[in-house]
DRENDRENKE-210370 format. One record per residue (C-alpha): x, y, z. Coordinates in steps of 0.02 Angstrom, whole numbers, always signed. Layout:
% DRENDRENKE-210370
<c1 X | c2 Y | c3 Z>
...
//
This chain:
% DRENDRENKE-210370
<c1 +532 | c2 -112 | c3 +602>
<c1 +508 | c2 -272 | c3 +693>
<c1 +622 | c2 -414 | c3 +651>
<c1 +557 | c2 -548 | c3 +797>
<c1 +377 | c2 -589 | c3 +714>
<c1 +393 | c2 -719 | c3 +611>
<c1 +264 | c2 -707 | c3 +480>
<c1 +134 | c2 -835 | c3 +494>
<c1 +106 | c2 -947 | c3 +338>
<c1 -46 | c2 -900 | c3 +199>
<c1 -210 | c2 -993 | c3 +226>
<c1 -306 | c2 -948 | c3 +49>
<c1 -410 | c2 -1043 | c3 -72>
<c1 -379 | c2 -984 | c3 -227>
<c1 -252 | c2 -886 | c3 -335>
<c1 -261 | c2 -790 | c3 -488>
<c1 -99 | c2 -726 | c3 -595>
<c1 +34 | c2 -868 | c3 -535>
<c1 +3 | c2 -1055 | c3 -456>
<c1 -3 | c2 -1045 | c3 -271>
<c1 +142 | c2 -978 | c3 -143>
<c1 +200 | c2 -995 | c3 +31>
<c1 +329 | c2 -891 | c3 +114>
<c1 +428 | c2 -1065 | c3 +148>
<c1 +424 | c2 -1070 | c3 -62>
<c1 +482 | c2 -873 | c3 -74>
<c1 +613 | c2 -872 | c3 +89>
<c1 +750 | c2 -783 | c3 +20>
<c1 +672 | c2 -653 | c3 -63>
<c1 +582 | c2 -508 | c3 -15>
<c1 +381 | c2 -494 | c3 +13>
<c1 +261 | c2 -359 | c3 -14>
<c1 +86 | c2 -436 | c3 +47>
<c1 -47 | c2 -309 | c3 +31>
<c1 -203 | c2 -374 | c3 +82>
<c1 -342 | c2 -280 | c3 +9>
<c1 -552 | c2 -267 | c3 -58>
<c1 -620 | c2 -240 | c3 -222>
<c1 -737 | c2 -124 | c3 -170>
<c1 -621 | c2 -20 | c3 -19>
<c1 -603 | c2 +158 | c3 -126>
<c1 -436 | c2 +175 | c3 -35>
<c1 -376 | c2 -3 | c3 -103>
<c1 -452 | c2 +46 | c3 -277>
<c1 -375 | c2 +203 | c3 -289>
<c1 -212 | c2 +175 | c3 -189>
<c1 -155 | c2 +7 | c3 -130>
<c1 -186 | c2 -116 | c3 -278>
<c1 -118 | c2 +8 | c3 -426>
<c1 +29 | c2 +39 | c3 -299>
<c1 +52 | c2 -135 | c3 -294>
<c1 +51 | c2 -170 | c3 -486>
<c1 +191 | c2 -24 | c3 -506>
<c1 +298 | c2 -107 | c3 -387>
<c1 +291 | c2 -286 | c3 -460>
<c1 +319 | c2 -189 | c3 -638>
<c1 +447 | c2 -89 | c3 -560>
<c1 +551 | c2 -229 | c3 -456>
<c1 +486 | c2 -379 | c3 -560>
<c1 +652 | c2 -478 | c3 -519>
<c1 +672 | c2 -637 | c3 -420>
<c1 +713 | c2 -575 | c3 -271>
<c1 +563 | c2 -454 | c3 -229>
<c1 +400 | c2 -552 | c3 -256>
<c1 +211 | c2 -440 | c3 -230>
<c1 +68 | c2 -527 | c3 -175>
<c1 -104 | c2 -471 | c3 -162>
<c1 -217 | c2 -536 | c3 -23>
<c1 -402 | c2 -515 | c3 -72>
<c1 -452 | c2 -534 | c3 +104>
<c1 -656 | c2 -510 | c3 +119>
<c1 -724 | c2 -471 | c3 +282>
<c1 -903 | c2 -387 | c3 +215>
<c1 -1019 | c2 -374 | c3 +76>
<c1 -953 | c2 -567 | c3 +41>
<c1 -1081 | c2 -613 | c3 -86>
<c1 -1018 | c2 -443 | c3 -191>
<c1 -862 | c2 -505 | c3 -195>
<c1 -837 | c2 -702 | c3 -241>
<c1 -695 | c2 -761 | c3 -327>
<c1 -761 | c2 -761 | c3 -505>
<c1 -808 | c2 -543 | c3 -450>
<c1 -613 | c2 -540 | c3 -412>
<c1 -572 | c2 -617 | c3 -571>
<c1 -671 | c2 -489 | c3 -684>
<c1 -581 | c2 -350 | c3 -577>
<c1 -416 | c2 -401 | c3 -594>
<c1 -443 | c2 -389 | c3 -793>
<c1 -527 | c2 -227 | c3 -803>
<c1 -385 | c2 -176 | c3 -700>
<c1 -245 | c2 -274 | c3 -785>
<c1 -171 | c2 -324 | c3 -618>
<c1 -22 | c2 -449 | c3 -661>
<c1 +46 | c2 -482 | c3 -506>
<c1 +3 | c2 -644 | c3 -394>
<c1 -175 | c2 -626 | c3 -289>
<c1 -241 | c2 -761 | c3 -179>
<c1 -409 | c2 -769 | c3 -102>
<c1 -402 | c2 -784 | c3 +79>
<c1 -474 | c2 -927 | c3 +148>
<c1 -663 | c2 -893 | c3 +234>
<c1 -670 | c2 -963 | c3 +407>
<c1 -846 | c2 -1055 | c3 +476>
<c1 -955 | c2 -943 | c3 +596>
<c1 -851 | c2 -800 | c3 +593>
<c1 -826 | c2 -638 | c3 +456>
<c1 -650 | c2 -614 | c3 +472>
<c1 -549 | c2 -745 | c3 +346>
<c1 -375 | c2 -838 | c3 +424>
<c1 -244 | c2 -753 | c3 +328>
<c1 -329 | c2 -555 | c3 +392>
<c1 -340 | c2 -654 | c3 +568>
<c1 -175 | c2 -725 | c3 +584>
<c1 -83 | c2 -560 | c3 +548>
<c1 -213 | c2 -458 | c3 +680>
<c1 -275 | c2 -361 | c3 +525>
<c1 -374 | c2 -197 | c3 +570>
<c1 -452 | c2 -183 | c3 +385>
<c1 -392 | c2 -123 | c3 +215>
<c1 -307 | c2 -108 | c3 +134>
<c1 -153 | c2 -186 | c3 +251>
<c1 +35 | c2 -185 | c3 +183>
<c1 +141 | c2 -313 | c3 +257>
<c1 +337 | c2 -310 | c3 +206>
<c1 +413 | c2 -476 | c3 +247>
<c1 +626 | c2 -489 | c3 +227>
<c1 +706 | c2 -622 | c3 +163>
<c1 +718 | c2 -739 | c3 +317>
<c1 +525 | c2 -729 | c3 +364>
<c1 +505 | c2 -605 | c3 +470>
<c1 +391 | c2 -459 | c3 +461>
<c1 +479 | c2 -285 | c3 +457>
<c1 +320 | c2 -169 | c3 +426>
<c1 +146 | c2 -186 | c3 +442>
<c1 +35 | c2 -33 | c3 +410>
<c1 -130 | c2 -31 | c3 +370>
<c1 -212 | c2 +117 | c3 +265>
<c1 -92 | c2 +141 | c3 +133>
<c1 +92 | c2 +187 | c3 +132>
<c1 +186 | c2 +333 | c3 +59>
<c1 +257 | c2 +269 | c3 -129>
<c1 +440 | c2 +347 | c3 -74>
<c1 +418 | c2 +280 | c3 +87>
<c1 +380 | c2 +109 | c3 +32>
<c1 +527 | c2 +129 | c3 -99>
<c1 +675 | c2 +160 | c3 +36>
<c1 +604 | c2 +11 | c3 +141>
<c1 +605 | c2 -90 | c3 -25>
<c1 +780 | c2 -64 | c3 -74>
<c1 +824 | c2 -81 | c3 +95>
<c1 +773 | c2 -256 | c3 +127>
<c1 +822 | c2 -301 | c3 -58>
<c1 +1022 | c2 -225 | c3 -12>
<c1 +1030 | c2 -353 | c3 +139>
<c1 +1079 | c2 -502 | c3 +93>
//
């Protein structure tokens, strides 16, 4: 875990499930960013309905989920109002922001500024800022669970 990289802010332009958030807003409390697709199988099947469980799970004020629909192909499949139907059919509650698109290049900011390799990308952020794991292709559920309560026990 790697408590020197400061995690850089959220560039998105949209949000559905909560009015927009910035880690300067949620310092103090933990973050689980998981940046994902709406059509990645592994995010579909894995990362967004482990997501969900842990903002059921931990819904307190200290932990705080966020999903990062961060679209780097197939753009025109997967538009805001796309996102929007998908997060109903699959009852997602928890925050989601749409990651902003950048001019000339496929990659948006929020996937660039954290040197995402694809999805879906969990990012565990402790209370002062700092990024503790990031780990892209899914993470264990009792793996994820020990780092949780971890960084919630620190105060």
């Amino acid at each position: 875990m790697d408590t020197q990289v400061r995690a850089p802010e959220w560039q998105v332009c949209q949000w559905f499930n909560s009015a927009p958030l910035s880690l300067a807003a949620l310092r103090g409390r933990v973050v689980v960013l998981h940046a994902f697709q709406m059509l990645c199988p592994g995010c579909v099947s894995h990362a967004v309905p482990q997501a969900e469980r842990l903002h059921r799970r931990f819904a307190s004020a200290e932990l705080v989920v966020v999903g990062l629909h961060t679209v780097f192909e197939h753009h025109l499949a997967m538009a805001p109002s796309a996102l929007e139907v998908f997060l109903k059919e699959y009852r997602i509650t928890h925050p989601v922001a749409v990651d902003q698109p950048l001019a000339g290049t496929a990659i948006p900011a929020t996937m660039r500024a954290y040197a995402m390799e694809g999805t879906p990308t969990l990012v565990l952020i402790d209370r002062t800022g700092h990024i503790r794991l990031q780990a892209t292709g899914g993470v264990d559920d009792l793996q994820l669970g020990i780092l949780v309560g971890e960084l919630l026990a620190l105060k």
